[in-house]
C-alpha positions as CSV (number, residue, x, y, z in Angstrom):
1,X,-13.0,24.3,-39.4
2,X,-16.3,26.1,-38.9
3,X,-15.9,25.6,-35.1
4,X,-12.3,27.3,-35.5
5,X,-13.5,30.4,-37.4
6,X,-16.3,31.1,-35.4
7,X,-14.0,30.8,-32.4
8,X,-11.1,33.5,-34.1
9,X,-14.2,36.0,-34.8
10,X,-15.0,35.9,-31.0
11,X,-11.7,36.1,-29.2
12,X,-11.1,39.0,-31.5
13,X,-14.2,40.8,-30.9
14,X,-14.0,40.0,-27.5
15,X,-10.3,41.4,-26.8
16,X,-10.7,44.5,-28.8
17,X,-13.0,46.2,-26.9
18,X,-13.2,49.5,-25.5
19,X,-10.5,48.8,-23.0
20,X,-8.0,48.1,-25.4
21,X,-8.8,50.6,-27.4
22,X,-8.4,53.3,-24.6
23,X,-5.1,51.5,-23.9
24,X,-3.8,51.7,-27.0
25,X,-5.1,55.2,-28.4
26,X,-5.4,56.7,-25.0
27,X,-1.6,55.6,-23.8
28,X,-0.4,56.9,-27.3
29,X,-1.8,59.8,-26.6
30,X,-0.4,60.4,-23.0
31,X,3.0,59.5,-24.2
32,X,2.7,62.2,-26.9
33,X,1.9,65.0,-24.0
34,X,3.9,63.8,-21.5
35,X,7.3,63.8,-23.8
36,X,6.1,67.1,-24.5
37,X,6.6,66.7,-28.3
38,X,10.6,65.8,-27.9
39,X,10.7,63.0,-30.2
40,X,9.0,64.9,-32.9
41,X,10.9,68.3,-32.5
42,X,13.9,65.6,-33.3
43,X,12.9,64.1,-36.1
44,X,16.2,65.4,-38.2
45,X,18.0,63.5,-34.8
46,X,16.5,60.7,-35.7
47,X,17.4,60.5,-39.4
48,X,21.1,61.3,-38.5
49,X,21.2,58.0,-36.0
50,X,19.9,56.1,-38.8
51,X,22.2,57.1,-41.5
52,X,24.9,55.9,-38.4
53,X,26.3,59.1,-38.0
54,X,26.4,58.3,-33.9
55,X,26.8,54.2,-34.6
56,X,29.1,52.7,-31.8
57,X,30.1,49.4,-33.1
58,X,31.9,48.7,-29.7
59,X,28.7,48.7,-27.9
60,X,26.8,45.6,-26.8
61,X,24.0,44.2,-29.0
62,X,24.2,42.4,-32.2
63,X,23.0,44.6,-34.9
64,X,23.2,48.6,-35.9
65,X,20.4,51.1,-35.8
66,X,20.0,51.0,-39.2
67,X,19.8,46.7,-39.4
68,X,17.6,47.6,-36.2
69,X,15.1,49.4,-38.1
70,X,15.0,47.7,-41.3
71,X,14.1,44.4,-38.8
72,X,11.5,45.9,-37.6
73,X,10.4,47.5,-40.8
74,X,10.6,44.0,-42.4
75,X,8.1,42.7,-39.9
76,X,5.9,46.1,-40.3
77,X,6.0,47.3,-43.8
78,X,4.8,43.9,-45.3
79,X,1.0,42.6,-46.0
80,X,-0.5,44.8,-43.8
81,X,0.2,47.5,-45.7
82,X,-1.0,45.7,-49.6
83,X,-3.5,44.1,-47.7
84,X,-4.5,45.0,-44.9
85,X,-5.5,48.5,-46.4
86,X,-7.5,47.0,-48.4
87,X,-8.9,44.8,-45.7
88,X,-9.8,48.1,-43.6
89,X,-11.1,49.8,-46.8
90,X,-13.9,46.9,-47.2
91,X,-14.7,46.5,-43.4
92,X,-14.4,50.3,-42.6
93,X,-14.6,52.1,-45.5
94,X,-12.8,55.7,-46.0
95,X,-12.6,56.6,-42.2
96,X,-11.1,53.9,-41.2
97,X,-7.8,54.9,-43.3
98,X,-8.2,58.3,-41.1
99,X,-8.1,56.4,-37.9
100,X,-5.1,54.8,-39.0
101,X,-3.4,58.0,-39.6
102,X,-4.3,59.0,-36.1
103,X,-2.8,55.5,-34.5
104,X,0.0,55.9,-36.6
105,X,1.0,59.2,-34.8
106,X,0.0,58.3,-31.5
107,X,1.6,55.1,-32.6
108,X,5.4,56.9,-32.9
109,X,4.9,58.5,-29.7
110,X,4.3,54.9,-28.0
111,X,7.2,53.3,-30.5
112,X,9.9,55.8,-29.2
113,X,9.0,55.0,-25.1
114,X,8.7,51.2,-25.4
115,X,11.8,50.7,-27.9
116,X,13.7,53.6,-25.5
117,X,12.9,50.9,-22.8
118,X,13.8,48.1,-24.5
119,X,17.1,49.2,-24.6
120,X,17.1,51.0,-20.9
121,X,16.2,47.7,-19.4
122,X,18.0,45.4,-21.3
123,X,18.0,41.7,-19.7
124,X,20.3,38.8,-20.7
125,X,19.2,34.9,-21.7
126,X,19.7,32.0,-19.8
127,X,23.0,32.5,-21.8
128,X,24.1,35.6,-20.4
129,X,23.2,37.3,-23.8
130,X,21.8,40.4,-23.5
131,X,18.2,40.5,-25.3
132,X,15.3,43.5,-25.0
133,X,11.6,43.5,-25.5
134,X,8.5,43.6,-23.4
135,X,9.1,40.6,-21.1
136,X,12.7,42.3,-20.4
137,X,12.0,45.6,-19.6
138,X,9.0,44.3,-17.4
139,X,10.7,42.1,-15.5
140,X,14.3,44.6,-15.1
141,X,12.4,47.7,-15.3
142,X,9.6,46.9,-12.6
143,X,10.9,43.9,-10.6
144,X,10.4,40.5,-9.8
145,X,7.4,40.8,-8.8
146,X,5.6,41.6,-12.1
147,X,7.5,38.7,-13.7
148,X,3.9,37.1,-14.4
149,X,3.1,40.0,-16.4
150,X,6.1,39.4,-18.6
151,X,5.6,35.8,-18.9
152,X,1.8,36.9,-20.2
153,X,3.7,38.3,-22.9
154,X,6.4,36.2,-23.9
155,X,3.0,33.2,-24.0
156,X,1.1,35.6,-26.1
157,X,3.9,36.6,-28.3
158,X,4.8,32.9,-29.5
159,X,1.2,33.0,-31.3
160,X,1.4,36.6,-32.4
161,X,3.7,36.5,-34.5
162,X,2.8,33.3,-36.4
163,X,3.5,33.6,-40.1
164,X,0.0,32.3,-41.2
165,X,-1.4,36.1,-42.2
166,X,1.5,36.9,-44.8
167,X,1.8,33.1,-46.1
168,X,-2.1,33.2,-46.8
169,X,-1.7,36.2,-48.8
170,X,1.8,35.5,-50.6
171,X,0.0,31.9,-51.6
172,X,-3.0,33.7,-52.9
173,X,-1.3,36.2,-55.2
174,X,1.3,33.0,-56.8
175,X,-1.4,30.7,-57.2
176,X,-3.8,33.3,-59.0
177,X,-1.3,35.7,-60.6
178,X,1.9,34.4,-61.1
179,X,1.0,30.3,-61.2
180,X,-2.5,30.8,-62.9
181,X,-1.6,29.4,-66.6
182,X,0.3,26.4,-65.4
183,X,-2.6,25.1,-62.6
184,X,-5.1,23.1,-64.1
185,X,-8.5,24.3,-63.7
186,X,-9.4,20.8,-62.2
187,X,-6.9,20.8,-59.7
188,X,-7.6,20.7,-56.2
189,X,-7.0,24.5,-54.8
190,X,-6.1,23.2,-51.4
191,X,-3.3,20.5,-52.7
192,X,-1.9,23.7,-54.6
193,X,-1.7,25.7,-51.4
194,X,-0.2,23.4,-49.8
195,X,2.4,22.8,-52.8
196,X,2.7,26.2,-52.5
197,X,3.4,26.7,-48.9
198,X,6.0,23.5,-48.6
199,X,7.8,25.7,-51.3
200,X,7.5,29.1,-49.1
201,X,8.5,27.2,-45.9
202,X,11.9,26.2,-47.9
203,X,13.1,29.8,-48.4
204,X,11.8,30.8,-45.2
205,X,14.3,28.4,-43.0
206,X,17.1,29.0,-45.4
207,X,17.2,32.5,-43.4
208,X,15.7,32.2,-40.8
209,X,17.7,29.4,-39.7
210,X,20.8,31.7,-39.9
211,X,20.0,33.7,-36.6
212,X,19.2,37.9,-36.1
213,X,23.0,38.8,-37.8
214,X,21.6,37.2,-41.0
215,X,17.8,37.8,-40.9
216,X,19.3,41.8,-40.5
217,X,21.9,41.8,-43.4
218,X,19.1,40.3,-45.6
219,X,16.3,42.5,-44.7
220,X,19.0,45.5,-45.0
221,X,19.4,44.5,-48.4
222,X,15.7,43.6,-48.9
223,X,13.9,46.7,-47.7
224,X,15.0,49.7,-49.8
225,X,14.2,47.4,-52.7
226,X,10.9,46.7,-51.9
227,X,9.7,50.0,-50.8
228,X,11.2,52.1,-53.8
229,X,9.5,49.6,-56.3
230,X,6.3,49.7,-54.3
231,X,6.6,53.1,-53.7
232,X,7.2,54.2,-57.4
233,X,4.3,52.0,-58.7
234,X,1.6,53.7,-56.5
235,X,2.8,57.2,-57.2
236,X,2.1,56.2,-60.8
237,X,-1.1,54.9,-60.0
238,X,-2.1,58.0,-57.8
239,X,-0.8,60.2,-60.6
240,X,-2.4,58.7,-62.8
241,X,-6.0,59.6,-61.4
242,X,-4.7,63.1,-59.2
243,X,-7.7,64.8,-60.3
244,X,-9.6,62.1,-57.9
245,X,-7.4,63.2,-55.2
246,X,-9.7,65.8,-53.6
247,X,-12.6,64.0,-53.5
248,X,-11.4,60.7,-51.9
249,X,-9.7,62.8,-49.1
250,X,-12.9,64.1,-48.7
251,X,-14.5,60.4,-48.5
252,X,-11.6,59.8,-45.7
253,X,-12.5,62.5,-43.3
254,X,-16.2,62.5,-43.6
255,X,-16.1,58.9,-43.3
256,X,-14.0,59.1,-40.2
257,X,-16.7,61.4,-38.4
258,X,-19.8,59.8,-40.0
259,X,-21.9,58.1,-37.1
260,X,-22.6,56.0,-39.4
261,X,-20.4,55.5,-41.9
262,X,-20.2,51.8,-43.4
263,X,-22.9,49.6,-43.8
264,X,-24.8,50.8,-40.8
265,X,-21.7,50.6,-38.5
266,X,-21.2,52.6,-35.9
267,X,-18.4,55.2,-35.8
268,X,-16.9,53.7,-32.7
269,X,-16.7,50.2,-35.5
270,X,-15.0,52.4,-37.7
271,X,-12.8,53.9,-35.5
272,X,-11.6,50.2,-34.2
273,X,-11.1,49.0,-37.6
274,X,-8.4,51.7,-38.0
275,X,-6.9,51.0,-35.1
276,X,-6.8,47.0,-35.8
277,X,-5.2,47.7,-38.7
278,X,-2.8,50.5,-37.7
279,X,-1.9,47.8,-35.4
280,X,-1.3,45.4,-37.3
281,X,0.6,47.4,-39.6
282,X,2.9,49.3,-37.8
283,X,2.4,47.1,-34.1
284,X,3.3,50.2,-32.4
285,X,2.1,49.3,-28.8
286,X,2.1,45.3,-29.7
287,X,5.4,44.4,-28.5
288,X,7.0,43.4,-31.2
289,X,9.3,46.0,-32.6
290,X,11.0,46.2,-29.4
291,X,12.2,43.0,-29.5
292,X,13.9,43.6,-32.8
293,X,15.1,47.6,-31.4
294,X,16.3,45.6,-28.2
295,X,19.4,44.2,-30.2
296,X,20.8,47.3,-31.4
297,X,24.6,47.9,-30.8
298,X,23.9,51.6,-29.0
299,X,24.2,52.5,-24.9
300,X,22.0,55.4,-25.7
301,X,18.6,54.0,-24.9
302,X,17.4,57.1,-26.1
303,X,18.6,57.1,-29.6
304,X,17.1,53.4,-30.4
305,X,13.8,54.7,-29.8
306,X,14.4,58.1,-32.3
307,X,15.0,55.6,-34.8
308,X,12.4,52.9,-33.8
309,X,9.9,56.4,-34.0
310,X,10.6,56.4,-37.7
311,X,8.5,53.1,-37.9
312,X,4.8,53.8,-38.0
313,X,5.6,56.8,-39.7
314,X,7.3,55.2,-43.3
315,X,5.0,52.3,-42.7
316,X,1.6,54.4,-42.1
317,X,1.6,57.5,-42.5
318,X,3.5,56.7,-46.0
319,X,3.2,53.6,-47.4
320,X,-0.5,52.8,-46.2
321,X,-1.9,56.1,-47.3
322,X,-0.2,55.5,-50.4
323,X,-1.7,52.4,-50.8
324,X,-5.1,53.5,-50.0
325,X,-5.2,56.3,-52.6
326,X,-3.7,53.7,-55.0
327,X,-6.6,51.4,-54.6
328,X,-9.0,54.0,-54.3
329,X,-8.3,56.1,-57.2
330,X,-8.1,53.1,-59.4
331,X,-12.0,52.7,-58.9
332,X,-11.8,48.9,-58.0
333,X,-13.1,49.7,-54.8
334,X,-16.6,50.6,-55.8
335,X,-16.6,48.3,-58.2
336,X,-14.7,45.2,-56.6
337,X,-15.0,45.4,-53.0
338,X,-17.8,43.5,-52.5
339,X,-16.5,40.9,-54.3
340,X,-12.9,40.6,-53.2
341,X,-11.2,41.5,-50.2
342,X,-7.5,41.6,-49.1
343,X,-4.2,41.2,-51.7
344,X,-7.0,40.2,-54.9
345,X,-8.6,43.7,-54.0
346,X,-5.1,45.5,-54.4
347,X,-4.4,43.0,-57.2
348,X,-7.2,44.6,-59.1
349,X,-6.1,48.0,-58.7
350,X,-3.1,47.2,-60.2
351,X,-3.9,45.6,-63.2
352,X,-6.8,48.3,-63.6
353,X,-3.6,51.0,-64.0
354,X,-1.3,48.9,-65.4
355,X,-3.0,46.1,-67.7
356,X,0.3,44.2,-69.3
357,X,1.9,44.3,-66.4
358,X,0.2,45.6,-63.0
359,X,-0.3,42.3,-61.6
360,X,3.1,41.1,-62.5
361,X,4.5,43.9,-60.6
362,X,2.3,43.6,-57.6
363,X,3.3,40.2,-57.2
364,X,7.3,41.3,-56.9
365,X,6.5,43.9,-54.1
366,X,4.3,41.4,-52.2
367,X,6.7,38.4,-52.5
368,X,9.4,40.9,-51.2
369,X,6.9,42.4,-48.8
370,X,6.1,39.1,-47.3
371,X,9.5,37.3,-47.0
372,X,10.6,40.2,-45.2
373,X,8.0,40.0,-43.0
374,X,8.9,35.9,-42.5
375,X,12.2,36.4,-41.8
376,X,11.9,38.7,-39.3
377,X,8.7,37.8,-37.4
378,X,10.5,34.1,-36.5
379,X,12.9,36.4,-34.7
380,X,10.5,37.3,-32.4
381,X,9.3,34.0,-31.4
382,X,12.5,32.7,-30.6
383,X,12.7,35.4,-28.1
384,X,9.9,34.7,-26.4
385,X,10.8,31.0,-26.3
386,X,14.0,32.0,-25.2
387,X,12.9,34.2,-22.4
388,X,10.1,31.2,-21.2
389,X,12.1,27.8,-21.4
390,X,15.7,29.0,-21.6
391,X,18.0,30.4,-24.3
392,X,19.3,27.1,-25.1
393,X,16.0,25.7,-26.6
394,X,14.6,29.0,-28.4
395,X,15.8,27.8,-32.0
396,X,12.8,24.9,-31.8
397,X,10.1,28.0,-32.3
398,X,11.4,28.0,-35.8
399,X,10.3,24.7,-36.3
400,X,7.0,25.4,-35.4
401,X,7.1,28.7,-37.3
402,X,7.3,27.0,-40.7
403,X,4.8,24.6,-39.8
404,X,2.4,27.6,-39.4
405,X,3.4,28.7,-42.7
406,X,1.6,25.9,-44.5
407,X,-1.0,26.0,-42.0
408,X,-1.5,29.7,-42.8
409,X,-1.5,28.5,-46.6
410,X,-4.6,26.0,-46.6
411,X,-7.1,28.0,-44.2
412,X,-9.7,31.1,-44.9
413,X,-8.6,34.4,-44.1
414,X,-10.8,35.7,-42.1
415,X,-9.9,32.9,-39.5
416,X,-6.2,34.0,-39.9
417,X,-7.2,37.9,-39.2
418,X,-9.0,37.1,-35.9
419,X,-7.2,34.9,-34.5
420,X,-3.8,37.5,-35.1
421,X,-6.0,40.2,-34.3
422,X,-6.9,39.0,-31.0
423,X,-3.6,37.5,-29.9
424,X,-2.6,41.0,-30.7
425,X,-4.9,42.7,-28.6
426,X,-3.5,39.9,-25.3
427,X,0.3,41.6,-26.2
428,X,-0.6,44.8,-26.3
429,X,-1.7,44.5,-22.9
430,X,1.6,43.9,-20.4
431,X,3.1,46.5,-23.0
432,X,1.5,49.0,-22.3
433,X,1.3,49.0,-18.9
434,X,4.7,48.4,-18.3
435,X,5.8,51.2,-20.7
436,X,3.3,53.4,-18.9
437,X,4.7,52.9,-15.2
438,X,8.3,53.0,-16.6
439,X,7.4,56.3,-18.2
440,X,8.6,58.5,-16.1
441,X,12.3,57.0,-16.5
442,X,12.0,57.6,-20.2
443,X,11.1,60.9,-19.4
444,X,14.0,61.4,-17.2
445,X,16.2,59.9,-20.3
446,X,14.9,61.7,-22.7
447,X,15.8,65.7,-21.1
448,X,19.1,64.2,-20.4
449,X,20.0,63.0,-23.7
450,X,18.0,66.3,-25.4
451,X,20.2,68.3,-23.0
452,X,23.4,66.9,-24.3
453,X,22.8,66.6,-27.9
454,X,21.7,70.3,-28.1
455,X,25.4,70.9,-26.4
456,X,26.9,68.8,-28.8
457,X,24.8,70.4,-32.0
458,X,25.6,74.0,-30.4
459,X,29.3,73.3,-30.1
């Protein structure tokens, strides 16, 4: 196990390097500029395709916007943002939850282009269904001839999207919160995770077993649930201690621009951290949301990636932030994080605002925040198994899927965080290059849609 950890904390250092980085925030960055703000300036757009105000249910794919993005904000609004905050808070300190910001809104420029694709360059399964995502639009978008890249992806994506982060953390919190008084002291911690994650793996495959049109309907149903009960507990927390406000934004932004802000990091460590987890929150970039986007009943590329825009922005901008300030505020941070790191840090912040009941309540939003995730990131897998061996043989991913659930139960996480991390950093690689040299056909898109809508909004 040793030898496995130590081999996740190089293959994670190693891929995230400058490179990547430059990829990531640089390619944000030029899609932002080269779109010339249009997705922004139509953000109210945006809101009115989700509410389904243009749905066609006609059209081919299997699922509507709205399904679309509650799919994808299943996958993104989950652990990352109870834990992984409070993951980047203990490796990066303040600035690092600044960086995040910034990848979050280079992040929505990057989401609307590859999702826009992924829907521009739909391909079809070895079934003749039609399926989008990064291998797809590679492969139909650039030709045959960069099939290898797509195949890259496709390899890389059936280990991304492993479930072994948010079953690490939804074990942690039931067996120390919600199991605690009923698990004898003397017991053996890794029997109990493993108890634990046979029962996860059961409820998993009950959905997941059931194909996108269920996985969608439950996640429609899940999501507004878990983000208004999530939502409404940190406000309370934050308003609890708003006269601490001022001085922990000030922490974030001289944190962010401190050369050397944490623990004698550098501020290029700080700024990565914030882009690992603004990653790994919101994927923007990864490869992953455009799978989920690619199934959306619309034949207005376009619109699919207005909605898919909305992404990083609930999951980052909002929801992280929020979190942050929560945990902050709370003043487990200076006192706890040295000790604890992940879901037990946020844990503490709860139960330091909320002592009956904090912890009870956390444990709802994170068993809601990772099912979610569950059900949704199998999807993704199946995809890229379909696309590799053939559409006909993409359900036996799932089987391996809740495998990785216990697996994902029983071992540190650190190892788990690496080892996603890095896999991460191998996707976001044929993504972005393919959504950079298609850009200039979601350019062309995008005036011609903007150009039409305004005649429509005019009239």
């Amino acid at each position: 196990m040793e030898y496995f950890e130590a081999f996740c904390a190089n293959f994670s250092n190693y891929a995230w390097g400058t490179p990547l980085l430059i990829l990531l925030l640089g390619g944000g960055f030029f899609f932002t500029i080269y779109s010339r703000f249009l997705p922004f300036r139509y953000f109210k757009h945006a809101i009115d395709i989700l509410r389904g105000k243009y749905d066609d249910p006609d059209a081919e794919g299997d699922i509507d916007h709205y399904e679309a993005l509650s799919g994808a904000i299943a996958a993104t609004v989950g652990m990352g943002n109870i834990s992984g905050v409070a993951v980047a808070l203990v490796a990066g300190g303040p600035g690092a939850i600044f960086w995040m910001w910034i990848s979050a809104l280079l992040g929505m420029a990057t989401k609307f282009f590859t999702c826009t694709l992924s829907v521009m360059f739909r391909g079809h399964d070895s079934h003749g269904h039609a399926e989008g995502g990064p291998m797809y639009f590679i492969e139909e978008g650039l030709g045959k001839k960069w099939k290898p890249l797509a195949i890259f992806f496709a390899l890389a994506g059936l280990f991304g999207v492993t479930p072994m982060f948010q079953a690490n953390q939804l074990t942690e919190v039931l067996r120390t919160v919600v199991f605690v008084d009923i698990i004898p002291l003397d017991a053996d911690m890794d029997v109990v995770n493993f108890i634990i994650g046979i029962c996860i793996l059961v409820i998993v495959s009950i959905v997941i077993f059931g194909g996108i049109e269920r996985i969608g309907k439950v996640a429609g149903k899940l999501v507004p649930v878990m983000v208004v009960i999530y939502v409404t507990a940190v406000l309370i927390m934050i308003g609890m201690n708003i006269e601490k406000l001022p001085a922990i934004i000030g922490d974030i932004f001289e944190g962010a621009f401190n050369l050397r802000s944490v623990g004698g990091g550098a501020l290029g460590a700080v700024i990565m951290i914030g882009a690992k987890r603004a990653a790994f929150s919101n994927e923007a970039g990864i490869g992953t949301a455009p799978m989920m986007h690619g199934a959306a009943k619309t034949d207005e590329p376009v619109r699919e990636g207005l909605v898919a825009m909305i992404g990083p922005f609930i999951d980052t901008i909002v929801v992280c932030t929020m979190t942050a300030l929560a945990i902050m505020s709370s003043g487990v941070y200076d006192s706890h994080a040295e000790q604890v790191d992940g879901v037990l840090l946020t844990t503490e912040a709860f139960r330091a605002a909320f002592p009956t009941f904090g912890a009870a309540i956390l444990s709802i939003c994170v068993l809601f925040f990772a099912l979610t995730t569950l059900f949704s990131f199998s999807y993704y897998g199946t995809k890229c198994l379909g696309y590799l061996i053939g559409a006909d043989k993409k359900h036996y991913f799932n089987y391996f899927y809740v495998i990785m659930i216990v697996v994902g139960s029983v071992i540190k996480l650190q190892a788990i965080i690496n080892l996603i991390d890095g896999v991460y950093a191998t996707m976001a690689v044929p993504t972005m290059v393919g959504a950079l040299l298609l850009s200039p056909k979601v350019r062309k898109a995008s005036l011609d849609y903007f150009e039409r809508m305004d005649k429509v909004i005019k009239n």
